[in-house]
C-alpha positions in Angstrom: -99.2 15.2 -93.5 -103.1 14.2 -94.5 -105.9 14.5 -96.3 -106.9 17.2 -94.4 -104.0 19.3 -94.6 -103.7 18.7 -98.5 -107.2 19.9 -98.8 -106.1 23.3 -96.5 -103.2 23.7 -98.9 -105.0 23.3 -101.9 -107.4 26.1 -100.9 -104.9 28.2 -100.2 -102.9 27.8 -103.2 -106.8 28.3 -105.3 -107.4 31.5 -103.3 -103.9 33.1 -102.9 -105.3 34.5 -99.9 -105.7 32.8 -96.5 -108.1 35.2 -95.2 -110.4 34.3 -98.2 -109.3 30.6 -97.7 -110.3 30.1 -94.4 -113.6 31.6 -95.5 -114.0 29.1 -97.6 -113.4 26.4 -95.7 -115.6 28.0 -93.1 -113.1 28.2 -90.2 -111.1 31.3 -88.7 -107.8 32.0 -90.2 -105.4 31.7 -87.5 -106.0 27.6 -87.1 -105.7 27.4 -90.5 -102.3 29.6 -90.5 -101.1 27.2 -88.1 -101.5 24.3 -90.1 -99.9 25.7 -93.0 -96.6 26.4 -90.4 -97.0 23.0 -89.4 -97.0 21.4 -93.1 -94.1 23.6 -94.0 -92.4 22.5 -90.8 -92.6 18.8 -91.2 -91.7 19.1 -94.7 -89.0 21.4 -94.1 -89.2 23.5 -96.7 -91.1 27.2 -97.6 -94.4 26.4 -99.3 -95.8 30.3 -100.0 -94.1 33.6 -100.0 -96.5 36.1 -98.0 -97.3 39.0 -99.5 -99.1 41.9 -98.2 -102.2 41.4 -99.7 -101.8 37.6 -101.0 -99.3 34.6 -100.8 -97.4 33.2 -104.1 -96.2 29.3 -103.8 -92.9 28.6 -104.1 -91.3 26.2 -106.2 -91.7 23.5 -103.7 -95.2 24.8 -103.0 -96.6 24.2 -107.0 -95.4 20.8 -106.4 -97.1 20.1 -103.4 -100.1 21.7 -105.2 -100.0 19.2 -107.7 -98.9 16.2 -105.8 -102.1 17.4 -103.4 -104.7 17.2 -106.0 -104.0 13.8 -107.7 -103.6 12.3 -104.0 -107.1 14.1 -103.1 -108.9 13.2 -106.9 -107.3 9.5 -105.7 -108.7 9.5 -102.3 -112.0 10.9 -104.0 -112.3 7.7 -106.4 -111.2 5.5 -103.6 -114.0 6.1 -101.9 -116.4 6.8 -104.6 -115.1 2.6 -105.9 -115.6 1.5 -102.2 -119.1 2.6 -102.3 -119.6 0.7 -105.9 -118.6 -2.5 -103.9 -120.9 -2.3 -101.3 -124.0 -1.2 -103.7 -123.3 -3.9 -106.1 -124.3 -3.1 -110.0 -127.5 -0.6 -108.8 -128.1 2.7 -109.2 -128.3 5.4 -112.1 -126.0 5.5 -114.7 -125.9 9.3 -116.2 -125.2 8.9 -120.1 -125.4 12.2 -122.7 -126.6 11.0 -126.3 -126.7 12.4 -129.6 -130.4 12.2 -131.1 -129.2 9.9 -134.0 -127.9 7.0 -132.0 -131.1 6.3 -130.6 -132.4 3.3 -131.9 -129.2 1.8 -132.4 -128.6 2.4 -129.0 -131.6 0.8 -127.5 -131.7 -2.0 -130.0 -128.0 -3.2 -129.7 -126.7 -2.0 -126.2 -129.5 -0.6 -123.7 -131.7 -3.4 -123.9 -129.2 -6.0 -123.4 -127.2 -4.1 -120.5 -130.9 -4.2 -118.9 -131.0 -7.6 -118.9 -128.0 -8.4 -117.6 -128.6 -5.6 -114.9 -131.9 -5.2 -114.0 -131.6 -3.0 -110.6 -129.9 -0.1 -112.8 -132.0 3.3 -113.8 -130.9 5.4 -116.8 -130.3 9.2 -117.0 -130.6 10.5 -120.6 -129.5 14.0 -121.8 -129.2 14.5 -124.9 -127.6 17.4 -127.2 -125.0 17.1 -130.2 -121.5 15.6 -129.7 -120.0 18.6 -128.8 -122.6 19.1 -126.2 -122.0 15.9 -124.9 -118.5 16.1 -124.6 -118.9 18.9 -122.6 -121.4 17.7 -120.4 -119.2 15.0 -119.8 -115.8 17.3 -118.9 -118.1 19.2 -116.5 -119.0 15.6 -114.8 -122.9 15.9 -115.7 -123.0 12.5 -117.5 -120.0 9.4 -116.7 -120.2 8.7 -120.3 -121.3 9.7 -123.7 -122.7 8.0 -126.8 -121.5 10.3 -129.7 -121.2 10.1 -133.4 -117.7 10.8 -135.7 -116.5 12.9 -136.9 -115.6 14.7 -133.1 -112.0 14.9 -131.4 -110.6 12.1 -129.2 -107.7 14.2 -127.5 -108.6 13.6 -123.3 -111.7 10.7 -124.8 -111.2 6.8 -123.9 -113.2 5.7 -126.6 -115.2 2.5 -128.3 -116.4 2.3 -131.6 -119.6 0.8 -133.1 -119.1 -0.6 -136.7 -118.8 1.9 -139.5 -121.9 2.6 -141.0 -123.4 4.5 -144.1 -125.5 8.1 -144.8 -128.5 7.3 -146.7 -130.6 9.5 -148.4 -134.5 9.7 -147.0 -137.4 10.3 -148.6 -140.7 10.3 -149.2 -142.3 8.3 -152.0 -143.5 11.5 -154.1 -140.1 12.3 -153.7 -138.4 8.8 -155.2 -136.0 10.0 -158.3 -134.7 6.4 -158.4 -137.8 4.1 -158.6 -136.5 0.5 -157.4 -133.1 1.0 -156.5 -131.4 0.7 -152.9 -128.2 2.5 -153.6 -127.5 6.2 -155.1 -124.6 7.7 -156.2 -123.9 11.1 -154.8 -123.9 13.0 -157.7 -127.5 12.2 -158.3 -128.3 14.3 -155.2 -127.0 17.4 -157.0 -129.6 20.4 -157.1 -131.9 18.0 -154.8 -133.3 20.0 -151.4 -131.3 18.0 -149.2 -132.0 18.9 -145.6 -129.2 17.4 -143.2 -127.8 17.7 -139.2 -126.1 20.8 -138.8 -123.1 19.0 -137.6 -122.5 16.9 -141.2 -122.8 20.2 -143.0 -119.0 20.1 -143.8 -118.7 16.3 -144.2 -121.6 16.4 -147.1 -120.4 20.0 -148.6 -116.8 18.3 -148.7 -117.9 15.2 -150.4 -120.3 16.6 -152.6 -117.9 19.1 -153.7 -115.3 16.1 -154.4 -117.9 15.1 -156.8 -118.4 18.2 -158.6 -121.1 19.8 -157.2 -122.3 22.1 -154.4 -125.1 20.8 -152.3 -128.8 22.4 -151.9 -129.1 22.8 -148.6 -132.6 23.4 -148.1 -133.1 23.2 -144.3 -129.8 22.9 -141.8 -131.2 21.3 -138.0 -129.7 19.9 -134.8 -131.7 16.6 -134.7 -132.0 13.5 -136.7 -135.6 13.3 -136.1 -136.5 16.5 -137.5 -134.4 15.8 -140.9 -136.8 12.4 -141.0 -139.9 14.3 -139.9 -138.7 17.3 -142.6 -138.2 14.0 -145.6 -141.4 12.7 -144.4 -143.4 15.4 -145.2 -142.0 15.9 -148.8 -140.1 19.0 -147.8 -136.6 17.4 -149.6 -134.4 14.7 -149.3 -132.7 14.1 -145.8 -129.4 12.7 -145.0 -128.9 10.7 -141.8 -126.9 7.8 -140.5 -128.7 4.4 -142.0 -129.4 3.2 -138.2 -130.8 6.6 -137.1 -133.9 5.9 -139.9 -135.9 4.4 -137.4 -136.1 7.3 -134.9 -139.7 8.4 -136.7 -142.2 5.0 -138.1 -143.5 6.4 -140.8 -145.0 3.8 -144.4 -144.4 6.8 -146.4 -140.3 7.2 -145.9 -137.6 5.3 -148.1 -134.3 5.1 -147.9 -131.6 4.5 -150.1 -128.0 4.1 -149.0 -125.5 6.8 -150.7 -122.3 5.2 -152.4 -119.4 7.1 -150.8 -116.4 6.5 -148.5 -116.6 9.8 -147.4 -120.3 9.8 -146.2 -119.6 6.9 -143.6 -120.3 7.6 -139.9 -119.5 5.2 -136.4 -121.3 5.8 -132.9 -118.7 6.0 -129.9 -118.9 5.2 -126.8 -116.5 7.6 -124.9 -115.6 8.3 -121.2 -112.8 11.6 -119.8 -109.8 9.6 -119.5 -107.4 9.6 -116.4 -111.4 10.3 -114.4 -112.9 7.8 -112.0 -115.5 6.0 -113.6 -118.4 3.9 -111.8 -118.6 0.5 -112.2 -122.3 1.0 -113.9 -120.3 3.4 -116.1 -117.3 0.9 -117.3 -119.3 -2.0 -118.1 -121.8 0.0 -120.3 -118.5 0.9 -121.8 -117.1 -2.2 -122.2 -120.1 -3.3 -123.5 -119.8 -1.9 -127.1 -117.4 -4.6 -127.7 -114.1 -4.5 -130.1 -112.7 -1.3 -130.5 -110.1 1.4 -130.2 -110.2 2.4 -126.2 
């Protein structure tokens, strides 16, 4: 039995034919019969039960199925960590990002990593957590830098420090002349224009307090709730490191006083998937943390 034959099976046991098999694999479909015989013969047992029209595995046949692909995804990363070695740390590293972790990211982690690796190139995509998790389970980026609250099920994951919303504004706009901190009931009947994705965090922790929350103008980017503030539209609420995304003299910020409205960046990578070596030190690189 090898690699090649597993790769046969598995095709097989994908199609349920081996007519449409063998056109898959580009080859005529009596060799590839032939091999099948042959694996069932030196394993001595009945892989498929040949229908008319399609084959069905047999018991012995779903386990070969799934023995095949973890031996071939192994083989796969094998090779895939051979080739790291010889490159050395070069190369792209594909990483998805949320809009909102964007300065925090190049302050406190891109930057750095660059000068410690200097022959690596960056591919960005960006989108909202759950975009980025999926682009991630389809295998578009190796890893992605995401903000809680998302789900961790099938997610090896590292954790920036916990960090607070704060209300943005512009100075017009200032209902709190000299202080740093509000309370969250003093945003009630405010225009408060927030990220679409904290809509039920903020209506949940407003409502704790007593109050339903204005929602003047729902978005999918941190940089158009600053841009919104900025022009005196309302009162955004963002994560505190995502207020530098827009430089602007006329925005303030003040941080909101509430457990609830607390936020982390992650770091997170598919678990049980190979990983790059460019991929697993960025990883590593975000320090203490759940993994």
């Amino acid at each position: 039995m090898d690699i090649r034959q597993l790769k046969y099976f598995l095709t097989i046991a994908e199609e349920g034919q081996i007519t449409s098999a063998a056109r898959r694999l580009q080859m005529a479909q009596p060799p590839l019969s032939q091999q099948l015989k042959q694996l069932e013969e030196e394993l001595g047992v009945k892989l498929v039960e040949r229908g008319p029209r399609s084959i069905q595995l047999t018991d012995a046949g779903v386990i070969l199925r799934n023995r095949a692909q973890q031996i071939l995804d192994l083989a796969d990363a094998t090779t895939r960590e051979i080739g790291d070695y010889v490159k050395g740390l070069t190369g792209t590293l594909s990483i998805g990002t949320v809009s909102s972790s964007g300065a925090a990211l190049l302050q406190d982690r891109l930057c750095e990593f660059h000068r410690t690796y200097e022959g690596v190139k960056f591919e960005i995509h960006e989108g909202n957590t759950f975009k980025i998790i999926d682009l991630l389970g389809k295998g578009i980026v190796e890893l992605g830098i995401v903000r809680t609250p998302f789900n961790p099920a099938n997610l090896e994951c590292r954790y920036a420090d916990s960090e607070p919303m704060i209300a943005v504004m512009n100075r017009e706009l200032d209902f709190s002349a000299g202080q740093t901190m509000v309370d969250l009931g003093e945003l009630k009947d405010k225009p408060l224009i927030i990220y679409r994705r904290f809509e039920q965090l903020i209506t949940d922790a407003c409502l704790e307090h007593g109050f339903e929350p204005q929602l003047f103008c729902m978005n999918d980017d941190a940089r158009t709730t600053l841009l919104w503030a900025n022009a005196g539209l309302g009162i955004g609420i963002v994560p505190k490191s995502a207020f530098g995304l827009v430089s602007s003299g006329n925005l303030l910020y003040k941080e909101i006083n509430s457990d609830s409205l607390r936020t982390r960046i992650a770091a997170i990578m598919m678990k049980g998937k190979y990983a790059s070596t460019l991929a697993t030190k960025f990883f590593e690189s975000f320090g203490q943390g759940e993994r």
